[in-house]
C-alpha positions as CSV (number, residue, x, y, z in Angstrom):
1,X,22.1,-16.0,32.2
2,X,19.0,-14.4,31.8
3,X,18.8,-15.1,27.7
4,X,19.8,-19.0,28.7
5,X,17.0,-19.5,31.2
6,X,14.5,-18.2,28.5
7,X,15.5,-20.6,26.3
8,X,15.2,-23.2,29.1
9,X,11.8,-22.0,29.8
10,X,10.9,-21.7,25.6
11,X,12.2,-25.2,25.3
12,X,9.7,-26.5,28.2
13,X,6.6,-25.0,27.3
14,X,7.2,-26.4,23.9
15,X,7.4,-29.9,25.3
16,X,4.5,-29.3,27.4
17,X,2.4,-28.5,24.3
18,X,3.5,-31.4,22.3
19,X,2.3,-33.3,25.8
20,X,-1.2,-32.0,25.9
21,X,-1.3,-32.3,22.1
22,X,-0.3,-36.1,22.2
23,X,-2.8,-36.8,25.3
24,X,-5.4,-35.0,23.6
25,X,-5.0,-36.4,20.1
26,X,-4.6,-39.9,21.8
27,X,-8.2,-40.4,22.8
28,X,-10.0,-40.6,19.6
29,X,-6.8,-41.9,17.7
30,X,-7.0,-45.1,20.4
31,X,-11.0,-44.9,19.5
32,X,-10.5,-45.2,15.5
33,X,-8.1,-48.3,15.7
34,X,-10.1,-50.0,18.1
35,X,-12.7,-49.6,15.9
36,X,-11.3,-50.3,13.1
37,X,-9.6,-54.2,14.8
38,X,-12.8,-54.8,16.0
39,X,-14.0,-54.6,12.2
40,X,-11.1,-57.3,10.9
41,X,-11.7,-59.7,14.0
42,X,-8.4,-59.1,15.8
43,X,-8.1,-60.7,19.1
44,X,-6.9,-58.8,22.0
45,X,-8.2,-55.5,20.4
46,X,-7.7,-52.9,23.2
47,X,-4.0,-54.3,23.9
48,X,-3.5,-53.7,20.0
49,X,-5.1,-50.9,19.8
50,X,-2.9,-49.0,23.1
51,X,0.1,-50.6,21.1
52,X,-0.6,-49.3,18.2
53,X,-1.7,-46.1,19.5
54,X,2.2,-45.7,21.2
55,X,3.5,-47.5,17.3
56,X,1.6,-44.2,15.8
57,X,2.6,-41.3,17.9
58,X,6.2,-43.2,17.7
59,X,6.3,-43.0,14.1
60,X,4.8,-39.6,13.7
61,X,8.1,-38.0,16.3
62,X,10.1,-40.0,13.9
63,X,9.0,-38.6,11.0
64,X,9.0,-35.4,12.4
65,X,12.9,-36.2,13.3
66,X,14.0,-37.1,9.7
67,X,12.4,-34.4,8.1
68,X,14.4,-32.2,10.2
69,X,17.5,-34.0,9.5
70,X,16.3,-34.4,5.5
71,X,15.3,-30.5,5.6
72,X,18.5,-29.4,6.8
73,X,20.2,-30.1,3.5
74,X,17.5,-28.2,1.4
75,X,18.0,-25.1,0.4
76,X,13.8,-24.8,0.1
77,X,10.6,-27.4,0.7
78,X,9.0,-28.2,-2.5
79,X,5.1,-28.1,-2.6
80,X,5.5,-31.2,-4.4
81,X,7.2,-33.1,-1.6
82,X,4.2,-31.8,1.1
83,X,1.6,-33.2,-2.1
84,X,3.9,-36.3,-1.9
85,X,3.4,-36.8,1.9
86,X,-0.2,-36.0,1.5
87,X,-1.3,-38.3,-0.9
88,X,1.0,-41.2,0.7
89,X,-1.3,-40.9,4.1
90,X,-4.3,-40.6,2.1
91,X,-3.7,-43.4,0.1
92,X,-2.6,-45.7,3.0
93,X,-5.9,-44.7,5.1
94,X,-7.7,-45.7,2.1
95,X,-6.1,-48.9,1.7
96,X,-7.0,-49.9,5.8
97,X,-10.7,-49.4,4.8
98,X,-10.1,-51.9,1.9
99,X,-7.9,-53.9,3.9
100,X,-11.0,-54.6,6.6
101,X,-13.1,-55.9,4.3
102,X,-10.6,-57.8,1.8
103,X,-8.5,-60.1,3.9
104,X,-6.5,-62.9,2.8
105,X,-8.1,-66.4,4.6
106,X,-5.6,-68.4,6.0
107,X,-2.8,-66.1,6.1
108,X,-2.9,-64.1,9.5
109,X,0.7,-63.0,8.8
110,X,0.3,-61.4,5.3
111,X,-2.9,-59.7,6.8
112,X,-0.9,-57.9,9.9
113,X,2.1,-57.1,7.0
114,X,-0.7,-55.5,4.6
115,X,-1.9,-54.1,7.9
116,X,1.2,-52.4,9.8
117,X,2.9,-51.5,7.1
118,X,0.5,-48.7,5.7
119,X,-0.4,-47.9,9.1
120,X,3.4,-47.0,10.2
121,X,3.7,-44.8,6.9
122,X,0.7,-43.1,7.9
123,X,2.6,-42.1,11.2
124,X,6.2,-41.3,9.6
125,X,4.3,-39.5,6.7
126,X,2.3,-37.3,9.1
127,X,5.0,-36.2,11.4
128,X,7.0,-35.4,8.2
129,X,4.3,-33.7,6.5
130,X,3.5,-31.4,10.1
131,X,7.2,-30.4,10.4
132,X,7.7,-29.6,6.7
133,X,4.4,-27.6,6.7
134,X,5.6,-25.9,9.6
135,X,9.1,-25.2,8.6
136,X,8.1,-23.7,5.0
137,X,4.9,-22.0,6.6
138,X,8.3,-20.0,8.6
139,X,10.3,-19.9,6.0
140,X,7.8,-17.7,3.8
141,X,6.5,-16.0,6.6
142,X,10.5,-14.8,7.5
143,X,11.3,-14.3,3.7
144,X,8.1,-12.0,3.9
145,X,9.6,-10.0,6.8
146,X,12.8,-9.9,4.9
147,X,11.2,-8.7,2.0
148,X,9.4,-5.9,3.6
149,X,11.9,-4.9,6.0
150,X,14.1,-4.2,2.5
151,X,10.9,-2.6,1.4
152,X,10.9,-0.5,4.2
153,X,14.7,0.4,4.2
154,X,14.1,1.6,0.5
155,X,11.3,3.7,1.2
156,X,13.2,5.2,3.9
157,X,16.1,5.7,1.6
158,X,13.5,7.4,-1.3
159,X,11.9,9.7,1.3
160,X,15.5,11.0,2.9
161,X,16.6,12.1,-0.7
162,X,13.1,13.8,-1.4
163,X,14.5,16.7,0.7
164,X,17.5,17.2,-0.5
165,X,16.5,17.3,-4.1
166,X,13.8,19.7,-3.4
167,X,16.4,21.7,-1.7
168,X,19.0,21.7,-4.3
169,X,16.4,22.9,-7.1
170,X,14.8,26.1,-4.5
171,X,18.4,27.3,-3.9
172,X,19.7,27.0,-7.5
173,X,16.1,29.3,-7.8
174,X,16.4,31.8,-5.0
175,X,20.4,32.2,-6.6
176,X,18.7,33.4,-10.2
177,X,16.5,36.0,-7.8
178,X,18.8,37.0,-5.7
179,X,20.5,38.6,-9.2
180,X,17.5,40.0,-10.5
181,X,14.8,40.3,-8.1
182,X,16.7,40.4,-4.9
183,X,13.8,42.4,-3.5
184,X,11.8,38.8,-3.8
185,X,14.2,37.3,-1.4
186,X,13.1,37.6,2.2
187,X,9.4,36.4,1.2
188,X,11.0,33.4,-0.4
189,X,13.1,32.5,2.3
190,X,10.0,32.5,4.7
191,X,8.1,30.0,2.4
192,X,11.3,28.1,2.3
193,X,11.7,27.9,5.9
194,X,7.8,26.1,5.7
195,X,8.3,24.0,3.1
196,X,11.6,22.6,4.7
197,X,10.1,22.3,8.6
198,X,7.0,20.1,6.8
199,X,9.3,17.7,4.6
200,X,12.0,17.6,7.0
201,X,9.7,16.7,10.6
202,X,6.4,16.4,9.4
203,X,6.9,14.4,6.3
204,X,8.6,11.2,8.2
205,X,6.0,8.8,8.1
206,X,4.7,6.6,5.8
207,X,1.3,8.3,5.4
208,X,0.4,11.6,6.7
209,X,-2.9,13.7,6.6
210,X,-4.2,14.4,3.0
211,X,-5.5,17.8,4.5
212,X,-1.5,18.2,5.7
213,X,-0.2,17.2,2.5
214,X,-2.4,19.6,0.5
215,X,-1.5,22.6,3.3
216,X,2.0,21.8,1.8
217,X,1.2,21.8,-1.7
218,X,-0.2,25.5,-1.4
219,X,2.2,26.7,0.5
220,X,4.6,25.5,-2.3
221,X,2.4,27.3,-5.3
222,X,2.3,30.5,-3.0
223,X,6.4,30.3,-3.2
224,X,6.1,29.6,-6.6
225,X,4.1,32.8,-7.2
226,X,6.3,35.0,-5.6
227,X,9.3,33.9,-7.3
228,X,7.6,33.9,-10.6
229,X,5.2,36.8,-10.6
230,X,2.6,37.9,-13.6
231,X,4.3,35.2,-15.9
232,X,2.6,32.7,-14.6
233,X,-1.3,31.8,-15.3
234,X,-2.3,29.4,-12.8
235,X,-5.6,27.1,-12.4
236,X,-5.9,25.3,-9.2
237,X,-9.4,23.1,-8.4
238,X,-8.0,21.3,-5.5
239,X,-10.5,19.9,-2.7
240,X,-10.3,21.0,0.6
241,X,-9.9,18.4,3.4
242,X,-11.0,18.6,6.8
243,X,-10.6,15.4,8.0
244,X,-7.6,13.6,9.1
245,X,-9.3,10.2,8.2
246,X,-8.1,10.7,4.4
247,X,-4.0,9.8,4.4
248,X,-1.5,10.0,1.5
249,X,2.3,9.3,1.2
250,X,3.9,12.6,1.8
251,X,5.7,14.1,-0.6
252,X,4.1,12.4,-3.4
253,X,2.2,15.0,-5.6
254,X,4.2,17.5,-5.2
255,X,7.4,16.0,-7.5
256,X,4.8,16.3,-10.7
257,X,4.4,20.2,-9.2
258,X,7.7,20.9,-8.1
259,X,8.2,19.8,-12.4
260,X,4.9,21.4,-13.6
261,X,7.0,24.7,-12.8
262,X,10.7,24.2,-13.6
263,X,9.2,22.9,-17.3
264,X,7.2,26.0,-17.7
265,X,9.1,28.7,-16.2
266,X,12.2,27.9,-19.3
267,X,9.3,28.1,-22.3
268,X,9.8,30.6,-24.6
269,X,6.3,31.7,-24.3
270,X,5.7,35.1,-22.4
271,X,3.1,33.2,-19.9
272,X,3.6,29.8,-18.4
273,X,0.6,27.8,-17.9
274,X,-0.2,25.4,-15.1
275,X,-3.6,23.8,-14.3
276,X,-3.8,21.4,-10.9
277,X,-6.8,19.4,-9.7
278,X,-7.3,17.3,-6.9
279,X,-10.2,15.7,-5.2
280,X,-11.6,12.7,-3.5
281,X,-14.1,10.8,-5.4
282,X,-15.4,7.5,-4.1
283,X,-12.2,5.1,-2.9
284,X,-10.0,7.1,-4.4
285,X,-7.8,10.5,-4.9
286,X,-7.6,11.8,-8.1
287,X,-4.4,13.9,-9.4
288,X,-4.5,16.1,-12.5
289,X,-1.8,18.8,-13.9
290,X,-1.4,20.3,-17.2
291,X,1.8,22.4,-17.8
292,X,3.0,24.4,-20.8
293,X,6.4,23.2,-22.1
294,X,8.8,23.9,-25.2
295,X,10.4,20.8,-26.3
296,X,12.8,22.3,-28.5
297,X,14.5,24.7,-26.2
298,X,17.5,23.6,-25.1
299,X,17.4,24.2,-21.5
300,X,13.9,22.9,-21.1
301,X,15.9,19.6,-22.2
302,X,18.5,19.8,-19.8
303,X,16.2,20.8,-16.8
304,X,13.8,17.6,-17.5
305,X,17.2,14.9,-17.7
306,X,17.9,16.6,-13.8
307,X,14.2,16.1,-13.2
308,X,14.2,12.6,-13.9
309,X,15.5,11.4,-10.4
310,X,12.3,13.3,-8.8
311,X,9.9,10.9,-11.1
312,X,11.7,7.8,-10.8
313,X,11.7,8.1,-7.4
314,X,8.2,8.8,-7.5
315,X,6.9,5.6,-9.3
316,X,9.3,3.8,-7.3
317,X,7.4,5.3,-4.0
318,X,4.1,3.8,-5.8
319,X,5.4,0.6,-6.7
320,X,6.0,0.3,-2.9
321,X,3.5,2.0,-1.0
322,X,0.3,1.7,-3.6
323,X,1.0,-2.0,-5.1
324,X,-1.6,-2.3,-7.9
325,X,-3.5,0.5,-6.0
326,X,-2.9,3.2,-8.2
327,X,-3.1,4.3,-12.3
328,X,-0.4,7.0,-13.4
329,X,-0.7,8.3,-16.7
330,X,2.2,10.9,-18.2
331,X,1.6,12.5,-21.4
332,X,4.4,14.1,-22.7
333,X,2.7,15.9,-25.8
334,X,4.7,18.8,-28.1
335,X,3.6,21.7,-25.8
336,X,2.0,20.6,-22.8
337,X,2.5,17.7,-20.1
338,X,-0.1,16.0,-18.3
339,X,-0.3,13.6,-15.5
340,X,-3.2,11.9,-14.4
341,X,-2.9,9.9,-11.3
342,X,-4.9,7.9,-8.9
343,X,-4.6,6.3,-5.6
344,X,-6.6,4.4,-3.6
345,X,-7.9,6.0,-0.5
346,X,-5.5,4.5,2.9
């Protein structure tokens, strides 16, 4: 009952509107064809002009009528057709202006002919041309909520499986250790236990704290470190944050990391190199790692096909969340990779 009275009340306001609109609009409408008679030497000029007042507002709620009827069987409103209505009630206001001062003498009939007849497609045109305005102006506006709910729903979907993949990589990890360095383990399952409590509760909005985001990303090197040892020679110029006014999408960086590691750790090469920058300069954040690789060993191959999901997700994240706001740059040389990424500050 309730949801029928609401569209009771919703259906009278509207009508009231379209009331105070007409009254309002009426004045100086009633004014301009006075005017206007009074310049071609009509007699009776206020009756014709409160007549043709009520013709006007008449025609336009008839025009806005058939374009609802004509809309309904369109799939879309052309701009062409709004152009169309347009120029039809420009041309037909210009023609009144000529009309007043070209008159045919003699023929009173042909005058009020030349006369109504451009005024009534004035009214039809512009009630058409409100109501088609209005309906596209809706239908983008609801094909823009569309499109960005869908947005929304596929962000949703990238960030759930972020987890999971980072997951599935740690534990295929901690199983290697567990063989060989067993005495690694509890450390490593403490670090774990962080990194999972930040991307599983922490990491559920669209932007977080770049000072949060960076806490993560070091907490993740420090797990790295213990799992890998004196093997690894790491460089790390990253900017610390304070603020909470600096926001990133979560989860973001640390895919080219969470890669910069698995590439290096299966070189052949007794140390693995890694080299991460990140600061804040001007509008934007810049992103820079360098990591030693082997392209022709074998697993090195087989560990960057598995990686691939982790950057396609990631340039799908930027597609969505930093549309032309960003530059990423992946080099893929014969021993190192480098990725050089910036985003515009949020």
């Amino acid at each position: 009952m309730s949801s029928i009275f609401n569209g009771d009340n919703k259906e009278a306001t509207q009508t009231g509107i379209y009331v105070v609109l007409t009254a309002a609009t009426s004045v100086p409408v009633f004014l301009g064809i006075d005017t206007h008679l009074n310049t071609i030497g009509a007699p009776h000029d206020e009756a014709l002009a409160t007549a043709a007042t009520l013709v006007l507002f008449g025609c336009v709620y008839t025009g806005r009528h058939l374009a609802t009827v004509w809309s309904a069987r369109q799939r879309e409103i052309a701009r062409n057709v709004l152009n169309g209505l347009a120029i039809a009630i420009a041309l037909c206001s210009v023609w009144l202006f000529i009309h007043a001062d070209f008159q045919f003498q003699g023929f009173p009939g042909i005058n009020l002919l030349l006369y109504w007849i451009p005024f009534l497609t004035i009214g039809l045109c512009t009630g058409a041309l409100i109501k088609l305005f209005r309906m596209s102006t809706r239908k983008e506006l609801e094909a823009a909520r569309t499109q960005a709910a869908q947005s929304q729903s596929e962000l949703h979907l990238l960030q759930s499986q972020l987890s999971p993949h980072f997951l599935f990589n740690t534990l295929n990890n901690m199983y290697g250790l567990s063989i060989t360095q067993h005495e690694k383990i509890p450390a490593l399952i403490l670090k774990l236990s962080d990194l999972l409590r930040y991307s599983v509760y922490e990491a559920n909005e669209t932007y977080v704290p770049l000072k949060d985001e960076l806490a993560y990303i070091h907490n993740y090197i420090d797990f790295e470190q213990l799992r890998i040892g004196d093997r690894l020679e790491l460089k790390t110029d990253i900017e610390s944050q304070a603020s909470s006014d600096i926001r990133i999408a979560p989860m973001l960086l640390i895919v080219f990391i969470e890669n910069a590691f698995k590439h290096s750790k299966n070189t052949s090469e007794p140390m693995i190199f890694i080299e991460i920058q990140l600061k804040v300069w001007g509008n934007s954040i810049l992103f820079y790692l360098r990591n030693s690789r082997n392209r022709t060993d074998a697993h090195a191959q087989t560990v960057e096909k598995h990686s691939g999901f982790g950057l396609a997700n990631v340039r799908k994240r930027l597609q969505l969340l930093y549309p032309n706001q960003h530059d990423l740059s992946i080099e893929n040389e014969e021993t190192h990779y480098t990725i050089n990424l910036r985003l515009n500050l949020r």
